[in-house]
C-alpha positions as CSV (number, residue, x, y, z in Angstrom):
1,X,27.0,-6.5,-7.0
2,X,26.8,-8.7,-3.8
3,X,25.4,-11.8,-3.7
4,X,23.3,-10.8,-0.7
5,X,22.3,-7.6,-2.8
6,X,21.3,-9.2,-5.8
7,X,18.9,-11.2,-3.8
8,X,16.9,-8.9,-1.8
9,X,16.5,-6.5,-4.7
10,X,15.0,-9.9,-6.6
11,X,15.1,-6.0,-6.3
12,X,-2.3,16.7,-18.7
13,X,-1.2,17.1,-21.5
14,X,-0.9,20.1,-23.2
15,X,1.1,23.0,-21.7
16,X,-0.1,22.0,-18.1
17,X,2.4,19.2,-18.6
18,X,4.7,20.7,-20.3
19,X,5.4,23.6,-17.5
20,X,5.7,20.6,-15.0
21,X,7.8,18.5,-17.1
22,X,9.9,21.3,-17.2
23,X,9.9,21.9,-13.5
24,X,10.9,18.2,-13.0
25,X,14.1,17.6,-15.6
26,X,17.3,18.3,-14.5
27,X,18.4,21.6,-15.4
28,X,22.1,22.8,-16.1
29,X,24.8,20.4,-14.2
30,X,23.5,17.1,-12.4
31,X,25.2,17.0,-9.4
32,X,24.2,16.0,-5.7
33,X,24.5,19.3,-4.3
34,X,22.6,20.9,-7.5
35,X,19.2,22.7,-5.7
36,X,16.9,24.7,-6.9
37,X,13.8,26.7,-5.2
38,X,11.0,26.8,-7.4
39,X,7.2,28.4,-6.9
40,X,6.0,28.8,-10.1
41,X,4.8,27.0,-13.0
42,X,2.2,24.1,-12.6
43,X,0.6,23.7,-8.7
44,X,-0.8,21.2,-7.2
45,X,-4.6,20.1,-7.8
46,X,-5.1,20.3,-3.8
47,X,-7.7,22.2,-1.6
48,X,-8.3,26.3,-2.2
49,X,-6.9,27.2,-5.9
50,X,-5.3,30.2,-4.7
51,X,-3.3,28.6,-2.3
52,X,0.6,29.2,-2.1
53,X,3.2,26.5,-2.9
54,X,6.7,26.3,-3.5
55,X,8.8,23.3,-5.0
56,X,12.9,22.8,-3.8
57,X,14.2,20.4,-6.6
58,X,17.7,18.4,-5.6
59,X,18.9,16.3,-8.2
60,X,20.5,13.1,-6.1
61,X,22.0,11.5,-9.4
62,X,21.8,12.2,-13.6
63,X,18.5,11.6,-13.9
64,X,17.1,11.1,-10.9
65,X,15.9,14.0,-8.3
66,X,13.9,14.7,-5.2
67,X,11.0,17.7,-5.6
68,X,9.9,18.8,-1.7
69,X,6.6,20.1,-2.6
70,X,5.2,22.4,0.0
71,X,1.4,23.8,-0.2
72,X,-0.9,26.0,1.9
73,X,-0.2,26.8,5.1
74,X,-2.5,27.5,8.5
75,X,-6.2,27.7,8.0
76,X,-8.0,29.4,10.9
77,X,-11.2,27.3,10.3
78,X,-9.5,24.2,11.2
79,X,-10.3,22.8,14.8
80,X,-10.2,19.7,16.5
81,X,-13.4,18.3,17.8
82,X,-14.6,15.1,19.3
83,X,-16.3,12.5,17.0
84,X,-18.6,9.9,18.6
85,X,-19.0,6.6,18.0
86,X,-22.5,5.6,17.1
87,X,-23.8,2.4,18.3
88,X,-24.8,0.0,16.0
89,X,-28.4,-0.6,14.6
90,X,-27.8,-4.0,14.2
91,X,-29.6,-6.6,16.3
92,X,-26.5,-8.4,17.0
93,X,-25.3,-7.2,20.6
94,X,-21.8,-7.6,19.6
95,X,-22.2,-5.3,16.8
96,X,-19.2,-2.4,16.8
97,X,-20.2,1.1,16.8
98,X,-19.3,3.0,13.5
99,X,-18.3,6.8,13.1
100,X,-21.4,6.6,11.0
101,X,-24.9,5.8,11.0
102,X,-28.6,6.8,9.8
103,X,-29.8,9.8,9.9
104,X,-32.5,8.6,12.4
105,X,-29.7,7.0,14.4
106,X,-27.2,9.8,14.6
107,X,-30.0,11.8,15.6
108,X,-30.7,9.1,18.6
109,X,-27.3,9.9,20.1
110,X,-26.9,13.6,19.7
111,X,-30.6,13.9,21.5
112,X,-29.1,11.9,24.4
113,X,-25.5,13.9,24.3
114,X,-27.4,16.9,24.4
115,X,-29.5,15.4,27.3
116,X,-26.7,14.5,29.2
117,X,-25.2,18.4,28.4
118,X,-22.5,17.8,25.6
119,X,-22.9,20.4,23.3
120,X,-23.8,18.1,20.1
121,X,-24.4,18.2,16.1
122,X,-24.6,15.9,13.5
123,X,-23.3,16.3,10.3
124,X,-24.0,14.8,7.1
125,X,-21.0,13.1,5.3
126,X,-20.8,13.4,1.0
127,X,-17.9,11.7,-0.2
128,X,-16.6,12.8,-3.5
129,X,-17.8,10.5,-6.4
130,X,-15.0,8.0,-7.5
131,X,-15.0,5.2,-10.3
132,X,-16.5,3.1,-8.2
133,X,-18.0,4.3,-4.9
134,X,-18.2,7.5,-3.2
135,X,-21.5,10.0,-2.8
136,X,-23.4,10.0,0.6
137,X,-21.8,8.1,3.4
138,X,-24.3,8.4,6.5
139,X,-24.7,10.6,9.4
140,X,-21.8,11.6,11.8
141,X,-21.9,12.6,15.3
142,X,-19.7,15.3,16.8
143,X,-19.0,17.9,19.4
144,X,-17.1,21.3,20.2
145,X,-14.5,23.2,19.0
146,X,-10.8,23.2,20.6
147,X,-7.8,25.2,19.8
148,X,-5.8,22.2,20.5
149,X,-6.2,18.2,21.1
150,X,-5.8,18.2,24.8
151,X,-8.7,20.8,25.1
152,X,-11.1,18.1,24.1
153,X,-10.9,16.0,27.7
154,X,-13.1,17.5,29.6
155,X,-16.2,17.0,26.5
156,X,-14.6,13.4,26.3
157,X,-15.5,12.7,29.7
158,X,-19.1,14.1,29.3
159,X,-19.7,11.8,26.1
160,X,-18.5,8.9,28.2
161,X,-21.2,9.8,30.9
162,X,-23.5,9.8,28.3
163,X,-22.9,6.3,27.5
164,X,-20.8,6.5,24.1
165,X,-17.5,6.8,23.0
166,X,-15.5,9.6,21.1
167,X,-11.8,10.3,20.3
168,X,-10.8,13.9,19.2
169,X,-9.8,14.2,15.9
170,X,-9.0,17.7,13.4
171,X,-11.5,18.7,11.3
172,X,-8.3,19.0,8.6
173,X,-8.2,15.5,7.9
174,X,-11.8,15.5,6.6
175,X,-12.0,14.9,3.0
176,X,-15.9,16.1,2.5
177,X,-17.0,16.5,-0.7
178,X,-18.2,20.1,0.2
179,X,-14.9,21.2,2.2
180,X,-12.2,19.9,0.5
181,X,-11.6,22.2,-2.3
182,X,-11.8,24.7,0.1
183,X,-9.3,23.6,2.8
184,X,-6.2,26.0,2.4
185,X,-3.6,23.4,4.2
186,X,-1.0,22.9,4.9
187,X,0.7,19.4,3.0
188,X,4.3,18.4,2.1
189,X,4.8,16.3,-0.3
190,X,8.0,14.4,-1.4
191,X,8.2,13.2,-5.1
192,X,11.6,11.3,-6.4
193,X,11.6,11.0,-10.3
194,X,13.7,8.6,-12.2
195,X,14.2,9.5,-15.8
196,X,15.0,5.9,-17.8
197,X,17.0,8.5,-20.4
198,X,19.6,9.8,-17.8
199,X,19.5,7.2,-15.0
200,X,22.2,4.8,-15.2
201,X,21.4,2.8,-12.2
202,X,18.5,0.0,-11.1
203,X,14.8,0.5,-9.9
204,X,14.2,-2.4,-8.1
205,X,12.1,-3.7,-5.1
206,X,14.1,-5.3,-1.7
207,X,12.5,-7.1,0.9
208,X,15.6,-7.2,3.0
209,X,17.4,-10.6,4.1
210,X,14.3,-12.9,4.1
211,X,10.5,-12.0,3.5
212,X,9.0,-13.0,7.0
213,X,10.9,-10.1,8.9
214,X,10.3,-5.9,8.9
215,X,12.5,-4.0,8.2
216,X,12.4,0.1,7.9
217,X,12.7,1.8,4.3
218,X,16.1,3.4,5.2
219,X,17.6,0.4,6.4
220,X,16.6,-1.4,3.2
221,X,18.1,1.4,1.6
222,X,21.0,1.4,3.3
223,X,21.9,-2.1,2.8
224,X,21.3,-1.3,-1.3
225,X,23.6,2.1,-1.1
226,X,20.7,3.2,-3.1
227,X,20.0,6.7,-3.8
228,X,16.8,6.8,-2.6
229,X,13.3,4.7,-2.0
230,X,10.1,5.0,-0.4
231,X,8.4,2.3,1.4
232,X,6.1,-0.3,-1.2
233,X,3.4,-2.5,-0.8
234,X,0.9,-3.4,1.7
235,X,2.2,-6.5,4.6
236,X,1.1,-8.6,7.2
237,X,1.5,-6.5,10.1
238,X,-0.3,-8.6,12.8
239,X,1.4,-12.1,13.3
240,X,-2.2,-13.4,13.8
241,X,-2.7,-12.5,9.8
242,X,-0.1,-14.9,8.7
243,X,3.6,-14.1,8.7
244,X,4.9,-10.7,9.5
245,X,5.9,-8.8,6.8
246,X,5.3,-11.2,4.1
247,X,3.7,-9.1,1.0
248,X,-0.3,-8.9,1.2
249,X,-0.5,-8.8,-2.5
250,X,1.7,-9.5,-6.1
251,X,5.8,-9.9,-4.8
252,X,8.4,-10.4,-7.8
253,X,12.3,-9.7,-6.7
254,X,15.0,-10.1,-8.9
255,X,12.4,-12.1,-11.5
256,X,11.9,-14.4,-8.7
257,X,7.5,-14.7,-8.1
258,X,7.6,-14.7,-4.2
259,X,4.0,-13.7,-2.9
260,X,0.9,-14.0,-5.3
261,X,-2.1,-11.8,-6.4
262,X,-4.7,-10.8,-4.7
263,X,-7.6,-10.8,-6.8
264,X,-6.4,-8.5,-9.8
265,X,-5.2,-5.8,-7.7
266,X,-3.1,-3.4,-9.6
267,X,0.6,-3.8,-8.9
268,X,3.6,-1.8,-10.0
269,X,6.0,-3.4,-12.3
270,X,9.2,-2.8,-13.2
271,X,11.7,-3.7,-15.6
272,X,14.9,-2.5,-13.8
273,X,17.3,-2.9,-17.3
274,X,15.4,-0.6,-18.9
275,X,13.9,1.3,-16.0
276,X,10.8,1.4,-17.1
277,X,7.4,0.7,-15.2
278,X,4.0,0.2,-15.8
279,X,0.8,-0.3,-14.1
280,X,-0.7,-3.7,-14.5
281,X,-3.4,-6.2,-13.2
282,X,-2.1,-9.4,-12.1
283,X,-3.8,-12.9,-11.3
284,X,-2.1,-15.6,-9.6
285,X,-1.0,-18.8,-11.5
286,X,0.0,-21.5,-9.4
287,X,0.4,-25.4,-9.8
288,X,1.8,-28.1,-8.6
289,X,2.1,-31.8,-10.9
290,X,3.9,-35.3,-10.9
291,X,3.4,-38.3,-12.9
292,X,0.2,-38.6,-10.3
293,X,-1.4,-36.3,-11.6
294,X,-1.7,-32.3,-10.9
295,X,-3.2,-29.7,-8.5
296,X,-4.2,-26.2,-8.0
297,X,-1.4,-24.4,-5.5
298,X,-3.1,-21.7,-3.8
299,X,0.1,-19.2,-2.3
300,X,3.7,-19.4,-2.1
301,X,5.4,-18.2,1.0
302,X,2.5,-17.3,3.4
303,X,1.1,-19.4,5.9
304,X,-1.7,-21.7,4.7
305,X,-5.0,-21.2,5.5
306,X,-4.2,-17.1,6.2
307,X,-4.6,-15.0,3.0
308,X,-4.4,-11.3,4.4
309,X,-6.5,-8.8,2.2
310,X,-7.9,-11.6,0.3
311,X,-8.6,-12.3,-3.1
312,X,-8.1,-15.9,-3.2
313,X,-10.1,-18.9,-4.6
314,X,-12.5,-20.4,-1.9
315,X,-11.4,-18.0,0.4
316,X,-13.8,-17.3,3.1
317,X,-16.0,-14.5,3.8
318,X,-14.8,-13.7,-0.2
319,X,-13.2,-14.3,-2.9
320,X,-12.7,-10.5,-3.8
321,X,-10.4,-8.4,-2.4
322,X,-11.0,-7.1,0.8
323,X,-8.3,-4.6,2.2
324,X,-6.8,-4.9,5.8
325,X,-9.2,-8.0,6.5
326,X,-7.4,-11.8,7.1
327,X,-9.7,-14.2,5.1
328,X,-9.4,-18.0,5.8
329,X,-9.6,-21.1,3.8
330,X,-9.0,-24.7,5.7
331,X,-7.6,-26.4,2.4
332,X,-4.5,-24.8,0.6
333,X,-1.3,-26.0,-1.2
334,X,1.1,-23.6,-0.8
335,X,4.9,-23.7,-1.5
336,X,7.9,-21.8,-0.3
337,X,11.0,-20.6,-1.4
338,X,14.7,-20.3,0.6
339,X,13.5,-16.4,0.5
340,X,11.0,-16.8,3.1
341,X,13.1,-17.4,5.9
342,X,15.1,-20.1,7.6
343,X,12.0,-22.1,8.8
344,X,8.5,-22.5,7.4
345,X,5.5,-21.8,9.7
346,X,4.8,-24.7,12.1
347,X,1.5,-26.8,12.0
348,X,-0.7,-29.8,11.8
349,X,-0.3,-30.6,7.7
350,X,1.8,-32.2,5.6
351,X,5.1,-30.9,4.5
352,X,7.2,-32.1,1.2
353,X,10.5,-31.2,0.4
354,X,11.8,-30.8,-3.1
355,X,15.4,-30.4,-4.1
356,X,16.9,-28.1,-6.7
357,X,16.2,-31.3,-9.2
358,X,12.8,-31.2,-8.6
359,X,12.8,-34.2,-6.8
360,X,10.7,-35.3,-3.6
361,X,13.5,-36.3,-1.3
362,X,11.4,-36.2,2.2
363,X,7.8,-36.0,3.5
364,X,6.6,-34.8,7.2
365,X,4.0,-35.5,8.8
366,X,3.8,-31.5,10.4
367,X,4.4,-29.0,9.1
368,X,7.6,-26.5,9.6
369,X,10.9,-26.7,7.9
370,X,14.2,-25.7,6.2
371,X,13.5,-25.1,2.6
372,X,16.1,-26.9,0.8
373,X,19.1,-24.3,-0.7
374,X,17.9,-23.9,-4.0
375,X,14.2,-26.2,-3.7
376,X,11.0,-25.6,-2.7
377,X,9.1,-27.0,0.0
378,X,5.0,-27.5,-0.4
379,X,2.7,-27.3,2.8
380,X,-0.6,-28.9,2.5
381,X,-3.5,-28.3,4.8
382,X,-7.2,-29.8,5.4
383,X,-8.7,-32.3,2.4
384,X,-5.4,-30.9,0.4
385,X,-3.0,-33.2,2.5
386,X,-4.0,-36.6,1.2
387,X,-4.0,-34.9,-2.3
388,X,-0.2,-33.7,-1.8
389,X,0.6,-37.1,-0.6
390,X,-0.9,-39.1,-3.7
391,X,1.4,-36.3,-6.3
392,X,4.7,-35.8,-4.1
393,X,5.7,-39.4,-3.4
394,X,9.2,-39.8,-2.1
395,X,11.7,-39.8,-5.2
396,X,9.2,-38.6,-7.6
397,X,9.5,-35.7,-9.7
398,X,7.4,-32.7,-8.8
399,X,6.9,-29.3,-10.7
400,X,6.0,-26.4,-9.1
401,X,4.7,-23.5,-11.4
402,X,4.1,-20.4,-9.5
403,X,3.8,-17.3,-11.3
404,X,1.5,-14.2,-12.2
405,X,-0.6,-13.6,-15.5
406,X,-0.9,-10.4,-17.0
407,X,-4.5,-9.0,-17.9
408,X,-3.9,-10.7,-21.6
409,X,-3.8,-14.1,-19.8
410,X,-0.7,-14.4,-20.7
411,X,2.6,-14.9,-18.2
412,X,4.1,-12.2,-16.8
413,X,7.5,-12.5,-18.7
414,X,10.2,-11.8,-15.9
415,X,13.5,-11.8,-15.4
416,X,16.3,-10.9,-13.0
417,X,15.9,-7.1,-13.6
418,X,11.8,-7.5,-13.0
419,X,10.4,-6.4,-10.0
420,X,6.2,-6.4,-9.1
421,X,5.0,-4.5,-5.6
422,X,1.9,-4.5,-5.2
423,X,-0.7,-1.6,-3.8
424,X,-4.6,-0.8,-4.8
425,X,-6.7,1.0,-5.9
426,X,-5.8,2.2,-9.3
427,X,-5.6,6.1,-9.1
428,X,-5.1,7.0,-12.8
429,X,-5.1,5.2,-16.2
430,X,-4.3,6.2,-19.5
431,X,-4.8,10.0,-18.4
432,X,-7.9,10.1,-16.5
433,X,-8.7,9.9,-12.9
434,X,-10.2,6.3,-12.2
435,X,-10.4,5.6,-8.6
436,X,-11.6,1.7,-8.4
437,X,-12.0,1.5,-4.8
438,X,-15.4,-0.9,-4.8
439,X,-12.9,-2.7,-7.3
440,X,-10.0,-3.3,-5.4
441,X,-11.6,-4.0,-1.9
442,X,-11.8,-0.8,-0.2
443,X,-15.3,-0.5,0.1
444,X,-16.4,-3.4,3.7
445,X,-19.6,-4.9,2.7
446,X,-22.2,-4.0,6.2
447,X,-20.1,-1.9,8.2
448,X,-21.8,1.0,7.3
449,X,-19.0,2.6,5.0
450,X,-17.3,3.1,8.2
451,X,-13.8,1.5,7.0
452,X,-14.4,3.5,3.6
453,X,-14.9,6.8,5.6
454,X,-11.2,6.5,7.7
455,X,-9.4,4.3,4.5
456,X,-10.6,6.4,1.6
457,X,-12.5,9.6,2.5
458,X,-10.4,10.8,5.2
459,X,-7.3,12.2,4.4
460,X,-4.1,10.0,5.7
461,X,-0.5,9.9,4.4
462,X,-0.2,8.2,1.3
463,X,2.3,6.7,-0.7
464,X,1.8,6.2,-4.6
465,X,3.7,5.9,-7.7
466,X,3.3,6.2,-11.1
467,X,4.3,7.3,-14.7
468,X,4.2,10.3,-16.9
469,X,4.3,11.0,-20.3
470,X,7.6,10.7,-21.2
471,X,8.2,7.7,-19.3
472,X,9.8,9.2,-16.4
473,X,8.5,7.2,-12.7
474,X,7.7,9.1,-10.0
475,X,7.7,7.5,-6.3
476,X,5.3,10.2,-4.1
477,X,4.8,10.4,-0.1
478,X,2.4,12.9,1.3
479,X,2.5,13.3,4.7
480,X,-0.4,13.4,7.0
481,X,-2.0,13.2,10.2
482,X,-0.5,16.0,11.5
483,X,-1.3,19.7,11.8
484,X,1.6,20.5,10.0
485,X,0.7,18.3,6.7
486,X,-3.3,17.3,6.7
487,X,-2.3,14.3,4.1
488,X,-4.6,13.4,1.5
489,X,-7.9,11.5,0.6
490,X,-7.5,8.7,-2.3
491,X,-9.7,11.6,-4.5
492,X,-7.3,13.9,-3.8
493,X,-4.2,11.9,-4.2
494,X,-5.7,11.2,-7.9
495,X,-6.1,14.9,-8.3
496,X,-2.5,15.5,-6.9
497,X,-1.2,12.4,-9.4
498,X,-2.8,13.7,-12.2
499,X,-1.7,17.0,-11.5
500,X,2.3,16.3,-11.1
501,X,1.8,15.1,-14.8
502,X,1.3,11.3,-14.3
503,X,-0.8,9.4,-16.9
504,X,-1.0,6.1,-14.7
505,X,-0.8,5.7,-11.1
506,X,-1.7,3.6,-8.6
507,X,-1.7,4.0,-4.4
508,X,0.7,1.8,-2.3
509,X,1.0,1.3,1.7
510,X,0.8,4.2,3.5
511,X,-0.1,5.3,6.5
512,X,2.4,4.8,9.2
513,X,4.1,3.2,6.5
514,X,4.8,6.4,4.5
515,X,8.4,7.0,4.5
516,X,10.5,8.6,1.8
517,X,14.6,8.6,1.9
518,X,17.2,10.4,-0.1
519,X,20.6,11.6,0.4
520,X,21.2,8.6,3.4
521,X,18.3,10.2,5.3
522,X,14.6,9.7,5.9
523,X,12.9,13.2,3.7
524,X,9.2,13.6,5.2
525,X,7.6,12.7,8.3
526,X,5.8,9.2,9.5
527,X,3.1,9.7,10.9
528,X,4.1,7.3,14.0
529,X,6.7,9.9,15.4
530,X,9.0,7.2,13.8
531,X,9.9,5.1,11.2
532,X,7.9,1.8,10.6
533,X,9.4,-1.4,9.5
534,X,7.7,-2.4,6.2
535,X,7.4,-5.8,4.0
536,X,9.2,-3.9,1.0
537,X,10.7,-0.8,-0.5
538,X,11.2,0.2,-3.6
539,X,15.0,1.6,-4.0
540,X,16.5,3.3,-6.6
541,X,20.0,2.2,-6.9
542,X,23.5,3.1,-8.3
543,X,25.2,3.0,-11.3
544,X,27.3,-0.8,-10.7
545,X,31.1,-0.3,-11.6
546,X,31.1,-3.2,-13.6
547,X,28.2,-2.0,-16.1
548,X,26.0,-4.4,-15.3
């Protein structure tokens, strides 16, 4: 393998299961070309029962192979509508309105839609019940039906007359307690399963050439040859949030720790010799110590005083996890690693560099750098500066331990075949649904469950991986926001999990982020119209010639 390569890819039981394991191993002669329609056997958990489905299996190497799932089809009492936004009852005058609201409240502005002529309801939203959260969101505000999205302007323009504003959304992307089992579709789904008893090749993660630039899942993969991949973890997407496309969450490539925990987030990890993953939650272990004493070290490869979903000691509003939300903290130690890219981020601070001896060979007074090949450097911010510059005197020995802990407290033991994405919340464990949303930071203190009700309830695309119970790993991309494929709420990507036989699983980026690729070509459909670039992917490589 490639230098280059070897670096980025630092890379239910009963007959129920039985039918779909059957569905899923490779049948008869394992070629590329070797596809097979299916439509019977185990379905889908996923909207009406009676729905239909069919299932085109393509087996892309010995032991691995792509399953196109398709389910449902058009449902006449779909329509797209508009959906107001409710003003908030906050008395903060800077207060955002929310999908959602009181009763009392939503009542409020349907009573002066309907004044102004808008044809108005108002809709009570039940969420199904998770682990964790779910059960009655609030009140929603809405009006008229439309065959199709453009139909909505003319109410749009009313609404806005009326003093509020609305976008038109499809009622299909709802994930109400009391529709959703009822929806008939349609969704496509796209689910690559790597068999550790067949596969001869890798599972590993790749961030690409260095972790502070995007790149799209099919590039990634084509730089790997891999067979396939689908996109990985959640990333900083907004260069105000820290460093675009570093790893929002646990990052391990090639046995090399490169981004730390948030919180103890579930993460994906993956022991690439044997191919074998499991579901685990990490903390982060970081520390830095001289002769002068020791310190905590708060990140590695992320710009100080940024921790994007946080989950971070002292950091501020929380200390939790709190998705898609930037938290702050003034005072960090945090160290970087030639994999981050060929400069540190710039700023007031301090800056140490440390060779591949472990040895303090140069201190500046700002911060922004070339890490030393094969060294670290260590940023310090706030009160933390004069503490880095009593430890990390020029010419004295510094260690830098920067790792993850499993939940024994113990290390996690990795080495250059281990790989850790990360992702939240947990969808399944040992065999059972468990959906810790409150848990993992989906659930916005005071906003009125309105990030819960487009992040959790609604349906979106989703990515999400997991194991069954023969130890097979399946990498799954619904996709959504579209007509044509409704996507899935995090209930009913538990449902669908548990349903494709998987007795752990956990949800990774998804979104605009959902992208799938087999066969040197991306397999479903992002939701942007294209492909997004993406902090990691998680590849499924080749056989190497040499047997390594």
């Amino acid at each position: 393998m490639k230098a280059s390569l070897k670096r980025r890819s630092a890379l239910t039981g009963g007959l129920a299961l039985a039918v779909f394991s059957a569905l899923l191993s490779p049948v008869g002669p394992t070629h590329a070309d070797d596809v097979r329609k299916q439509d019977q056997g185990a379905h889908l958990n996923l909207g009406a029962a009676d729905l239909p489905e069919s299932r085109t299996v393509t087996t892309l190497a010995p032991g691995v192979t792509l399953t196109k799932i398709s389910r449902g089809g058009a449902d006449s009492s779909l329509f797209w509508t508009a959906e107001v936004a409710i003003p908030s009852d906050s008395p903060d005058p800077d207060a955002p309105a929310s999908a959602l609201s009181s009763q009392a409240t939503a009542q409020r502005t349907a009573d002066k839609l309907k004044a102004g002529g808008v044809d108005e309801r108002v809709e009570h939203v039940q969420s199904p019940q998770l682990a964790d959260a779910g059960g009655d969101l609030g009140y929603r505000v809405r009006a008229g039906r439309f065959a199709a999205q453009a139909d909505g302007a003319s109410v749009v323009a009313k609404i806005k007359t009326a003093g509020f504003a609305s976008s038109v959304i499809y009622t299909g992307w709802d994930g109400d307690s009391e529709t959703s089992t009822k929806t008939r579709g349609p969704w496509n789904l796209d689910v690559i399963t790597i068999d550790p008893g067949t596969y001869q090749g890798q599972l590993a993660a790749s961030f690409g050439p260095d972790l502070e630039k995007r790149e799209t899942t099919s590039q990634l993969a084509s730089d790997a040859h891999a067979i396939a991949a689908v996109n990985g973890g959640f990333f900083v997407f907004d260069p105000k949030a820290g460093a675009e496309g570093d790893p929002a969450g646990a990052g391990v490539y090639g046995g090399k720790t490169l981004s730390e925990a948030v919180a103890d987030r579930p993460a994906l990890v993956i022991d690439g010799k044997k191919n074998a993953s499991s579901i685990q939650r990490l903390t982060w272990d970081g520390k830095i110590s001289s002769a002068s004493g020791e310190a905590p070290l708060d990140g590695i490869d992320r710009v100080p005083g940024l921790i994007r979903n946080c989950g971070g000691a002292n950091d501020l509003p929380t200390s939790g996890p709190l998705q898609d939300v930037t938290c702050t903290n003034s005072n960090e130690l945090v160290t970087f690693t030639p994999e981050f890219g060929p400069s540190t981020p710039a700023g007031p601070g301090l800056e140490v560099m440390v060779d591949s001896h472990d040895t303090v060979t140069a201190i500046a007074e700002t911060r922004g750098a070339a890490v030393p090949s094969g060294g670290h450097t260590i940023q310090a911010t706030g009160t933390d500066v004069a503490r880095l510059r009593a430890l990390a005197p020029v010419g004295a020995k510094l260690k830098i331990d920067a790792g993850l802990l499993g939940q024994d407290g113990k290390s996690l033991h990795a080495n250059k075949f281990t790989s850790v994405v990360n992702g939240g919340p947990l969808l399944v464990k040992d065999g059972s649904e468990d959906v810790t949303a409150r848990h993992d930071g989906m659930v916005r203190p005071n906003d009125g469950n309105s990030f819960y009700y487009g992040w959790v309830h609604k349906r979106n695309p989703r990515t999400f991986a997991g194991t069954d119970a023969q130890g097979r790993t399946m990498l799954v991309t619904a996709d959504g926001r579209s007509t044509s494929s409704l996507g899935l709420s995090l209930k009913e990507e538990a449902d669908v999990a548990l349903s494709l036989g998987m007795v752990q699983a956990m949800n990774l980026d998804g979104g605009g982020s959902t992208t799938a690729v087999a066969e040197g070509k991306v397999q479903n459909s992002p939701s942007g119209g294209s492909e997004r670039a993406i902090g990691d992917a998680l590849l499924v490589l080749p056989a190497r010639k040499d047997g390594q």
